[in-house]
C-alpha atoms as a printed R data frame, in Angstrom:
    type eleno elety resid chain resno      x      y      z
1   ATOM     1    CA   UNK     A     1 62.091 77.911 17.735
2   ATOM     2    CA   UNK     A     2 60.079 75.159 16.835
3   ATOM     3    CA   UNK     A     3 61.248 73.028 20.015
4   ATOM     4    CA   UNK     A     4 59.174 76.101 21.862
5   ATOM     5    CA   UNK     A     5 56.440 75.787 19.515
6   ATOM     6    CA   UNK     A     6 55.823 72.024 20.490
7   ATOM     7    CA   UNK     A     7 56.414 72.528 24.312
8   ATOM     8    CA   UNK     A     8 53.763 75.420 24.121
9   ATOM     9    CA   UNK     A     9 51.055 72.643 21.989
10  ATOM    10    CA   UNK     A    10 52.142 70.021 24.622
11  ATOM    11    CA   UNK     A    11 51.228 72.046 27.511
12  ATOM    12    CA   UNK     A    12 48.005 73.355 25.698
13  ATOM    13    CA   UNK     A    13 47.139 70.012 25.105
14  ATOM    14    CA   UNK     A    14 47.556 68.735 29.051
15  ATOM    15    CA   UNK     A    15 45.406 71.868 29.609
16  ATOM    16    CA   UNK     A    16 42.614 70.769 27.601
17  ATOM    17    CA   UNK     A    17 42.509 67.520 28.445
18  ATOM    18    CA   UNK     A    18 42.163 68.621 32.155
19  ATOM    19    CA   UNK     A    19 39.411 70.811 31.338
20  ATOM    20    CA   UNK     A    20 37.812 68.114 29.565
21  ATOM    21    CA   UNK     A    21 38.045 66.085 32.624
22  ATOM    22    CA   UNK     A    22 37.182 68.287 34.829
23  ATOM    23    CA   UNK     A    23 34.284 69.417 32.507
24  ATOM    24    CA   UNK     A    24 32.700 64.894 32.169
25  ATOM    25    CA   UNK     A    25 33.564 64.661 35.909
26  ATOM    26    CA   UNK     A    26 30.948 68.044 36.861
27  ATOM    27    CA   UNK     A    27 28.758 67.195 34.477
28  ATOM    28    CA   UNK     A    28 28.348 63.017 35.510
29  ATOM    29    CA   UNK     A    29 28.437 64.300 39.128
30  ATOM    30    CA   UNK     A    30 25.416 66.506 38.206
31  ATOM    31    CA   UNK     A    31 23.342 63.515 36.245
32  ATOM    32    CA   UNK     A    32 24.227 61.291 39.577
33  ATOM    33    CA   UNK     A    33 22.843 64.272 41.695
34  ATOM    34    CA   UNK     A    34 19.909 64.214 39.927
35  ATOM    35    CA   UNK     A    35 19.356 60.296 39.182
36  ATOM    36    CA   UNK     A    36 19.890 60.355 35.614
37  ATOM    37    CA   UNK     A    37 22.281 57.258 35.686
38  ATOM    38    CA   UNK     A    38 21.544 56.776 31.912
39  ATOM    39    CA   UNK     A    39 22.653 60.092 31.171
40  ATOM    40    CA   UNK     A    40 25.618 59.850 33.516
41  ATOM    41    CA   UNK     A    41 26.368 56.418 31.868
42  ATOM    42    CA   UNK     A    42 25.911 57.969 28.101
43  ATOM    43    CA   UNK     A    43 28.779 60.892 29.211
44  ATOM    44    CA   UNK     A    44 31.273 58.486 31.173
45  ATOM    45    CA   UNK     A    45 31.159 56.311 27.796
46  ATOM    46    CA   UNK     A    46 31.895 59.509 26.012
47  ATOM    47    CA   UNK     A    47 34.990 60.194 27.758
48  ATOM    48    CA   UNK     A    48 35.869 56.781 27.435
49  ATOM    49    CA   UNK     A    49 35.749 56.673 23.987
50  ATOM    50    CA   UNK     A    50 37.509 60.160 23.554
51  ATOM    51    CA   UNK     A    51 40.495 58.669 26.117
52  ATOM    52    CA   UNK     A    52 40.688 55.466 23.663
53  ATOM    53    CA   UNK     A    53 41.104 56.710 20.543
54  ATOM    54    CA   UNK     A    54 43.588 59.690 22.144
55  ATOM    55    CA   UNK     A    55 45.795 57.052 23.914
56  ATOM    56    CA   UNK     A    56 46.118 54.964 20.968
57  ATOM    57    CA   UNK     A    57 48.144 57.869 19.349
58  ATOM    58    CA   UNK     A    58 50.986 57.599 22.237
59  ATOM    59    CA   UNK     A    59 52.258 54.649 20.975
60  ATOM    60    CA   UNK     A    60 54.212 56.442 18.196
61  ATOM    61    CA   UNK     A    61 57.496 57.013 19.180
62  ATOM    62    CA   UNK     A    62 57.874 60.460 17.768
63  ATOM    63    CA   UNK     A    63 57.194 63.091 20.443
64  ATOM    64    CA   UNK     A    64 56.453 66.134 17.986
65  ATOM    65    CA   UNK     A    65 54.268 63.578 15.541
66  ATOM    66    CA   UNK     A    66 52.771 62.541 19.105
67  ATOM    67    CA   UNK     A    67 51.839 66.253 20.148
68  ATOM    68    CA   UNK     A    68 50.481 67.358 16.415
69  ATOM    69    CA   UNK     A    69 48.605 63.706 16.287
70  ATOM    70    CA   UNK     A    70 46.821 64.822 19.722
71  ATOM    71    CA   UNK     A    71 46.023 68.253 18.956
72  ATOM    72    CA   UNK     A    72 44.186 67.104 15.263
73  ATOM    73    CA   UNK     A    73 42.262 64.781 17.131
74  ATOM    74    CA   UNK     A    74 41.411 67.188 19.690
75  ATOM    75    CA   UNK     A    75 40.661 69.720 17.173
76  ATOM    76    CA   UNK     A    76 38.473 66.846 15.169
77  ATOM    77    CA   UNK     A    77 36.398 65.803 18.816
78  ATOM    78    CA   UNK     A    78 35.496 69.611 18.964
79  ATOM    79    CA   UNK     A    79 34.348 70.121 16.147
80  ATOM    80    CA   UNK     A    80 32.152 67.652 16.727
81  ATOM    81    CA   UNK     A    81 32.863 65.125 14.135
82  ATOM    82    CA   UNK     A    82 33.546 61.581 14.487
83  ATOM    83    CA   UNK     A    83 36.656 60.387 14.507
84  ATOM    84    CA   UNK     A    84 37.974 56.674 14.743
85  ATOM    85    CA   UNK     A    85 41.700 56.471 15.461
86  ATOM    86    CA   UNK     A    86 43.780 52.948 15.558
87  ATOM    87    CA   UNK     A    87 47.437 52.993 15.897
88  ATOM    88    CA   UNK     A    88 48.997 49.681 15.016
89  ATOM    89    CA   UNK     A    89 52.294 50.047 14.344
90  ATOM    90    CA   UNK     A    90 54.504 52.951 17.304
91  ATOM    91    CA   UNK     A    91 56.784 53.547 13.635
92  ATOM    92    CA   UNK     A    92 59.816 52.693 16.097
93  ATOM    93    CA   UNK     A    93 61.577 50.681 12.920
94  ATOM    94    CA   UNK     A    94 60.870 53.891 10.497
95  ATOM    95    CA   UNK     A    95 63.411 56.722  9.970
96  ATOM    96    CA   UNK     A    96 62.127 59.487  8.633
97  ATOM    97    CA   UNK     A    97 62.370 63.568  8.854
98  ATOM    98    CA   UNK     A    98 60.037 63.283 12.268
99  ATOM    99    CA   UNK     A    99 59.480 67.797 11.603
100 ATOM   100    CA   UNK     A   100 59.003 67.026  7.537
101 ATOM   101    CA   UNK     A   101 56.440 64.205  7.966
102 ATOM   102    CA   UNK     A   102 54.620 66.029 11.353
103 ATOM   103    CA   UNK     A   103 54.192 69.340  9.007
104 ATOM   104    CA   UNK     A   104 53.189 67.365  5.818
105 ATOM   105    CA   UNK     A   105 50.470 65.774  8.029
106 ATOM   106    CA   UNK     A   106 49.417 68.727  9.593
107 ATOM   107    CA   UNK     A   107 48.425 69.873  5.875
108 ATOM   108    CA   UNK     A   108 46.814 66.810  4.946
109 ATOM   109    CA   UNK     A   109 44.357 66.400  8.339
110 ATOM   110    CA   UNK     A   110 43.803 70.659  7.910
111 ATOM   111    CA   UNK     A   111 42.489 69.734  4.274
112 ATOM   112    CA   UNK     A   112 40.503 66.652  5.353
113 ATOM   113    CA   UNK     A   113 39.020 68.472  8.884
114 ATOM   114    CA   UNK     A   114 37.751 71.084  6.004
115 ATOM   115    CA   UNK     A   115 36.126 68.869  3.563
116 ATOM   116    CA   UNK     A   116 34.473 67.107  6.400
117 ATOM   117    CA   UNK     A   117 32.983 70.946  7.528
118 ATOM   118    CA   UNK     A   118 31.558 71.296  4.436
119 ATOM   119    CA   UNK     A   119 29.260 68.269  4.778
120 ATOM   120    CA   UNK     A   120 25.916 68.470  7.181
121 ATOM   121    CA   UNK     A   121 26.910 66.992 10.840
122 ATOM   122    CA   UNK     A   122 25.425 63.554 10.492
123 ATOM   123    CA   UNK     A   123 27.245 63.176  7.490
124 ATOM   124    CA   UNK     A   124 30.598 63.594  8.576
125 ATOM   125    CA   UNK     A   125 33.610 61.265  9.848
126 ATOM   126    CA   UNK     A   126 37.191 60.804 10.306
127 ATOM   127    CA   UNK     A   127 38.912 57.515 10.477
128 ATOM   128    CA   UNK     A   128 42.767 57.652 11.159
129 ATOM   129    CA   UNK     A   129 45.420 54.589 10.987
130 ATOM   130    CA   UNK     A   130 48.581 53.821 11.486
131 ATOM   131    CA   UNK     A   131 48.774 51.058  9.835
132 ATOM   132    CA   UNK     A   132 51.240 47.737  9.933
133 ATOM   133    CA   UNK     A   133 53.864 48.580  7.120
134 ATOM   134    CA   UNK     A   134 53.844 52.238  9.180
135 ATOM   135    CA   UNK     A   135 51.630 53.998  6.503
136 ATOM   136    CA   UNK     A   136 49.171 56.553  7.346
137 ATOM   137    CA   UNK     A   137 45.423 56.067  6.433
138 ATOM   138    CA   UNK     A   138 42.699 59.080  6.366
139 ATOM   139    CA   UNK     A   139 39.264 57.449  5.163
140 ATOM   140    CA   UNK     A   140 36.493 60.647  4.966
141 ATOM   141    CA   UNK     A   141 33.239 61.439  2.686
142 ATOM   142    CA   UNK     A   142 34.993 62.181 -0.647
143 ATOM   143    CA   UNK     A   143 38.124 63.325 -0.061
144 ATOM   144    CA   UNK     A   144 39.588 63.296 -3.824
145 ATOM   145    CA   UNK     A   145 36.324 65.815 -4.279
146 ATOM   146    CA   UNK     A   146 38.504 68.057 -1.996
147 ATOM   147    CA   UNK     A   147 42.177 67.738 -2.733
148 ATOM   148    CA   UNK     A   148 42.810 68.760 -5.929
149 ATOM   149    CA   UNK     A   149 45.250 67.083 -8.356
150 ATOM   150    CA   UNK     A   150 47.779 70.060 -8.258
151 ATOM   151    CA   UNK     A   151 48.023 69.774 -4.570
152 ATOM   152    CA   UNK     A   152 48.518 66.702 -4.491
153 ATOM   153    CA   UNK     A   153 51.050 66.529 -6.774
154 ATOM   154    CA   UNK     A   154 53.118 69.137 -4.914
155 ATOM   155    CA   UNK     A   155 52.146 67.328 -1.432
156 ATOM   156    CA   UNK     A   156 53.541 63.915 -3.590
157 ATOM   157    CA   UNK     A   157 56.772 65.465 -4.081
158 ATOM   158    CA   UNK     A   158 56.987 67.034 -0.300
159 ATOM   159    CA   UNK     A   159 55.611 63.612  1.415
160 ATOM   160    CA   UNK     A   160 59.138 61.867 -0.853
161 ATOM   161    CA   UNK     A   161 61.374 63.311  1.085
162 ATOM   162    CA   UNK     A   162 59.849 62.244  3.738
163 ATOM   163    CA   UNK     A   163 59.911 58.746  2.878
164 ATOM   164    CA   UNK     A   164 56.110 58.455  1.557
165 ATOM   165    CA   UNK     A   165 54.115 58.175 -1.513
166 ATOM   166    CA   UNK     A   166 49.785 59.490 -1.835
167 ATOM   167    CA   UNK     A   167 47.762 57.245 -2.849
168 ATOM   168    CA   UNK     A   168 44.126 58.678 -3.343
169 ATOM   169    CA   UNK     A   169 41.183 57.114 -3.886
170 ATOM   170    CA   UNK     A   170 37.355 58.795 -3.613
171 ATOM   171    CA   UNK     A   171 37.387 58.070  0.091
172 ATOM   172    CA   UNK     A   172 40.324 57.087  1.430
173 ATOM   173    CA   UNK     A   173 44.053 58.812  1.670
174 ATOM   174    CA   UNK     A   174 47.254 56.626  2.224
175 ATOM   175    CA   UNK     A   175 50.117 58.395  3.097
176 ATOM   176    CA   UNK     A   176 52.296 54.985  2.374
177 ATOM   177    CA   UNK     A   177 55.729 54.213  3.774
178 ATOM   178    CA   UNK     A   178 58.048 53.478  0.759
179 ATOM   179    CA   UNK     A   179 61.539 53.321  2.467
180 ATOM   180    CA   UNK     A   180 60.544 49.786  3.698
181 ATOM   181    CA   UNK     A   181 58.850 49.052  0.807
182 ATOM   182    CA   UNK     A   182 61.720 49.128 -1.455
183 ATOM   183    CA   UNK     A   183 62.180 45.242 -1.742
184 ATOM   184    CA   UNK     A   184 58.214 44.440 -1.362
185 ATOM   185    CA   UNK     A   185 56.089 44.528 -4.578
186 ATOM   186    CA   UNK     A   186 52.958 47.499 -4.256
């Protein structure tokens, strides 16, 4: 059941991104048309940009995190806020419950795609890592204002089993690996 759900997000995503395409490719052609090269220049860096930070996320080996990775940061682009993505470690060398750790994360970037909603436009950001040690790293305007202590307690407990502890701070939310932490001091 969930296989189909993840086939169905996959395809939705290759969709989207054609359309996108499709969508910088019209609109550049247009700005060429009508000699706005600056303009033309200012969308082709756009889609550059977008591309980047997208194709960064395919270096994680797990298809399904891979998929729900993609459509967050689709999600994030259309909403119009910005997002900064770096992947540096494709979490090849960490086990973990790849369904567990793809829902827990869907919670966790629903929560901080909220918060960031509630702020006016130019105030807003994203930045996502995957970081060395294979820990994930949200950094947003206040998130501890916006997850509340009994969540994240409860998403503590979930994000365990899964291999990973919270760590919280005003503006920034690691998701840290602890499985190959055991033998290296925090």
């Amino acid at each position: 059941m969930k296989e189909d759900m993840y086939r169905h997000e996959a395809i939705k995503l290759l969709r989207l991104q054609k359309h996108d395409m499709v969508n910088y490719l019209q609109v550049i052609l247009g700005y060429i048309q009508l000699n706005k090269g600056n303009e033309a220049q200012k969308h082709i860096k756009q889609a550059m940009y977008e591309l980047q930070h997208k194709g960064s996320i395919l270096r994680i080996a797990y298809p399904k995190l891979v998929i729900s990775l993609m459509s967050q940061a689709d999600k994030v682009f259309r909403l119009g806020i910005p997002l900064s993505i770096a992947c540096k470690n494709d979490l090849k060398n960490i086990h973990v419950d790849e369904e567990l750790l793809t829902e827990l994360l869907e919670k966790i970037w629903d929560e901080i795609i909220a918060s960031q909603l509630r702020y006016p436009p130019g105030e807003r950001h994203i930045d996502f890592m995957v970081d060395d040690d294979g820990s994930f790293v949200f950094s947003a305007v206040k998130i501890k204002t916006y997850i509340k202590t009994g969540d994240l307690n409860e998403l503590n407990i979930l994000f365990s089993k899964a291999g990973y502890e919270l760590v919280l701070s005003d503006e920034k939310l690691i998701i840290r690996n602890i499985i190959n932490r055991v033998n290296t001091p925090i």
